[in-house]
C-alpha positions in Angstrom: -62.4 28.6 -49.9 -59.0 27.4 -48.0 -56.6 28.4 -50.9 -58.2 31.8 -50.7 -58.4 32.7 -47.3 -54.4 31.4 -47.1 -53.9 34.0 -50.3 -55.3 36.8 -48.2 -53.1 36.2 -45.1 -50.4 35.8 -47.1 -51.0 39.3 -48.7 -51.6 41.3 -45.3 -48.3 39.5 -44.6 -46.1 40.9 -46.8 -46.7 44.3 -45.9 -45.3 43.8 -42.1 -42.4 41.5 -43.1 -41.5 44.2 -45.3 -41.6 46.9 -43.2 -39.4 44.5 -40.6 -36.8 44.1 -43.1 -36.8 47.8 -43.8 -36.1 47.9 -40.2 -32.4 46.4 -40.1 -29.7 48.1 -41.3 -27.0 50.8 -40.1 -26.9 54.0 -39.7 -24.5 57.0 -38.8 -24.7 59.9 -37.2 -23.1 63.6 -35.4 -24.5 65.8 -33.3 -24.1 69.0 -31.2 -24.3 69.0 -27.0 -24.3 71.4 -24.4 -22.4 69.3 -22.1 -22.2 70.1 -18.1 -19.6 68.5 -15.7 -19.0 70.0 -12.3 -21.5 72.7 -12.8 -20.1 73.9 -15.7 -21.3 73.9 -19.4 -19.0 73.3 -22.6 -19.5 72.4 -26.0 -19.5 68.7 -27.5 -19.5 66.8 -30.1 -20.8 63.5 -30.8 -20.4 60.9 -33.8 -22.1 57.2 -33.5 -22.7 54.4 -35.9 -25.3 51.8 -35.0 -26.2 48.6 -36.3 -30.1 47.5 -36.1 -30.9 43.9 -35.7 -34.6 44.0 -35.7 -37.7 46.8 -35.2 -36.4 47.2 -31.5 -33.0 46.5 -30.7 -30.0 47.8 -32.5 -26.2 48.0 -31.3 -24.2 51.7 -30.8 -20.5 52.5 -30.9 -20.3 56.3 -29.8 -17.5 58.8 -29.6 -18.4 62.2 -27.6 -15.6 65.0 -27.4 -15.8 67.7 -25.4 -12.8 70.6 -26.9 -12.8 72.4 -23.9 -13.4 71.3 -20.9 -14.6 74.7 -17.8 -14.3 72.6 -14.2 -12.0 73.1 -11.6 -8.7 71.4 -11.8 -8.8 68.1 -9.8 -5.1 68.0 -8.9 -1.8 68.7 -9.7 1.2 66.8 -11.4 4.4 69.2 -11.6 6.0 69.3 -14.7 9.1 71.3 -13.8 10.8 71.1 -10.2 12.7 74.1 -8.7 15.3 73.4 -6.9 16.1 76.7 -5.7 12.7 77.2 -4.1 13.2 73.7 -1.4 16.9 75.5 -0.9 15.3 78.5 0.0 12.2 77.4 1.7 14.8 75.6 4.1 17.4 78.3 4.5 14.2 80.5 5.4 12.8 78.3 7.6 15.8 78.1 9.6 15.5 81.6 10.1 12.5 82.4 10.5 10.9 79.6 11.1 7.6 81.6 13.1 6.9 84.0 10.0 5.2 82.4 6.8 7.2 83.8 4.0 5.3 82.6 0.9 1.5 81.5 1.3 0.2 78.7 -1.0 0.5 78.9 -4.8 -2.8 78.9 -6.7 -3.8 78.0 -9.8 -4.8 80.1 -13.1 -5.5 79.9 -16.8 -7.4 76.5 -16.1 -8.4 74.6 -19.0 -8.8 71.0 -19.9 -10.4 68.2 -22.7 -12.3 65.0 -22.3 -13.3 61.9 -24.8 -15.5 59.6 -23.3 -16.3 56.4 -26.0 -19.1 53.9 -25.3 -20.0 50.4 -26.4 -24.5 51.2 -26.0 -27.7 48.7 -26.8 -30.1 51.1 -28.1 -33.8 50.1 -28.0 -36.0 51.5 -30.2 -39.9 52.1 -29.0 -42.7 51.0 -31.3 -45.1 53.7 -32.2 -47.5 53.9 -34.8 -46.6 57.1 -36.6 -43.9 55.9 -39.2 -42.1 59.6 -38.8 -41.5 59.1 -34.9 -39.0 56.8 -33.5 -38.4 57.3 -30.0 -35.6 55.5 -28.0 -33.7 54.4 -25.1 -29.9 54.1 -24.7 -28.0 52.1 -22.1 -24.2 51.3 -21.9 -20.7 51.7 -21.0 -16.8 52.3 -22.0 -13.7 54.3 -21.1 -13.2 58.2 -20.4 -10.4 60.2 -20.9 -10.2 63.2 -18.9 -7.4 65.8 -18.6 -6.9 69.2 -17.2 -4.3 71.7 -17.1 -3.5 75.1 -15.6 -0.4 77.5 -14.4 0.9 77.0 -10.6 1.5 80.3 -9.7 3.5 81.6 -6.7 2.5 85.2 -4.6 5.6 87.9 -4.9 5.9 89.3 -1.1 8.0 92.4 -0.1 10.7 90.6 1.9 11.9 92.4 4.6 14.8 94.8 4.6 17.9 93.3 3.8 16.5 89.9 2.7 16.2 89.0 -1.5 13.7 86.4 -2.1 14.1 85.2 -6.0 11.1 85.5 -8.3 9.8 82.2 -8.9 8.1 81.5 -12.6 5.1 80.0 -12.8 5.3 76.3 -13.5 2.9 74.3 -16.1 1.1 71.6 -14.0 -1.3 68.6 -15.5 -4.1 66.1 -14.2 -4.9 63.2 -16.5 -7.1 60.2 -15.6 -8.8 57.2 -17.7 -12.3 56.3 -15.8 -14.6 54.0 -16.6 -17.8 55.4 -18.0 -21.3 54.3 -17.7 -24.1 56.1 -19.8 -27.8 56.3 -19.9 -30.3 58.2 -21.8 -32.5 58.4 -24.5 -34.0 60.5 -26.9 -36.2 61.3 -30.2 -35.6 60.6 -33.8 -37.8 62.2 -36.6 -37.7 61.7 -40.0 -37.0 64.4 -42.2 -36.5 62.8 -45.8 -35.7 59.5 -47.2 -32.6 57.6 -44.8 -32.1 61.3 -43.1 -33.6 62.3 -39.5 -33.6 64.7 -37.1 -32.0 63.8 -33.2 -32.8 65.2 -29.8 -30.9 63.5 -27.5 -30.3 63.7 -23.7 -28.0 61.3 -21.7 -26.1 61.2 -18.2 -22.6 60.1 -18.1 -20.9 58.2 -15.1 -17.0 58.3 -14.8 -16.0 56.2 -12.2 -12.3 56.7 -11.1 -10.4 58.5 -8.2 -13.0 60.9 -8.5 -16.5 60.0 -9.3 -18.4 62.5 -11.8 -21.4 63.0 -13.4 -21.7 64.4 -17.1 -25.0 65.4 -18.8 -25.2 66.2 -22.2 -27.9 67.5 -24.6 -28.3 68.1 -28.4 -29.6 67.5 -31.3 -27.9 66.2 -34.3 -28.8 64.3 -37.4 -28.8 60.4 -38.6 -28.6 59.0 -41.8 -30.2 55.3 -42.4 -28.2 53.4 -45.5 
């Protein structure tokens, strides 16, 4: 009666320890964002490979770039100097030192990129339906995040008897590495054998000069070797 009832535990066993082993493994995957920074929405792309120990917890190496980045321009590093336009701001001033002969420059055509890449855990929920695997993602890593734009100068009529020179427009540039912290999470359903279908959501926090916040959704797709 002993040998049998250890036979039949046995048996139930194998089932579960199978389906744990199933369980590890890697996988890769790529997905599509709508990403917003700074109240403004770009496209992204995303590419991660994971490696899972067990049912729950799994490790995540992630790459998210973001083509072209729509925020305002942070600051300014000027590529070019012109020389002529300190000699003539001085000369000017001498003059007329009581009459503002050229207001600020501003900015135009601004445009920019970022790559943020993160080391996550990614914990995987236990649920009873086999085609559901919901899941929660928690890390951090670097940011690279640059901008650029064209520093243009106003044209004024000078007054009568006075040539001010047409200054170009000069190419200017704002490039930081922050440190990025990430949290999110998200669902995974299985479409075929090793293949499923990802919703994701996550928030991005880039620590630097600056402090930002990032969100990004998507959906994308994750194969299981």
């Amino acid at each position: 009666m002993t040998l049998r009832v250890s036979i039949l535990l046995l048996l139930l066993s194998l089932p579960v320890a199978a389906a744990a082993q199933d369980e590890r493994g890697a996988s890769a995957g790529g997905s599509v964002s709508a990403t917003n920074m700074e109240s403004r929405n770009s496209w992204s792309f995303a590419g991660s490979f994971e490696y899972r120990f067990n049912r729950v917890a799994g490790l995540e190496i992630e790459a998210t770039a973001v083509p072209t980045l729509k925020s305002d321009f942070p600051g300014a590093t000027i590529q070019t100097s012109s020389s002529s336009f300190t000699e003539l701001q001085s000369a000017l001033g001498a003059i007329f030192s009581s009459i503002a002969i050229f207001p600020g420059p501003r900015f135009e055509n601004p445009r920019g990129r970022a790559v943020i890449f993160t080391n996550n855990a990614r914990i995987h929920i236990p649920t009873t339906a086999a085609r559901l695997d919901p899941y929660f993602v928690a890390g951090g890593g670097v940011a690279n995040v640059r901008h650029t734009a064209d520093l243009v100068f106003t044209r004024l009529t000078p007054p009568p008897g006075i040539v001010i020179p047409t200054l170009p427009s000069q190419p200017i540039t704002s490039s930081s590495v922050d440190l990025a912290l990430t949290i999110g999470g998200g669902v995974s359903v299985r479409a075929a054998s090793g293949l499923w279908i990802e919703g994701d959501l996550r928030l991005f926090r880039l620590l630097g000069d600056e402090d930002r916040n990032v969100g990004r959704f998507g959906v994308g797709a994750r194969y299981r070797f």
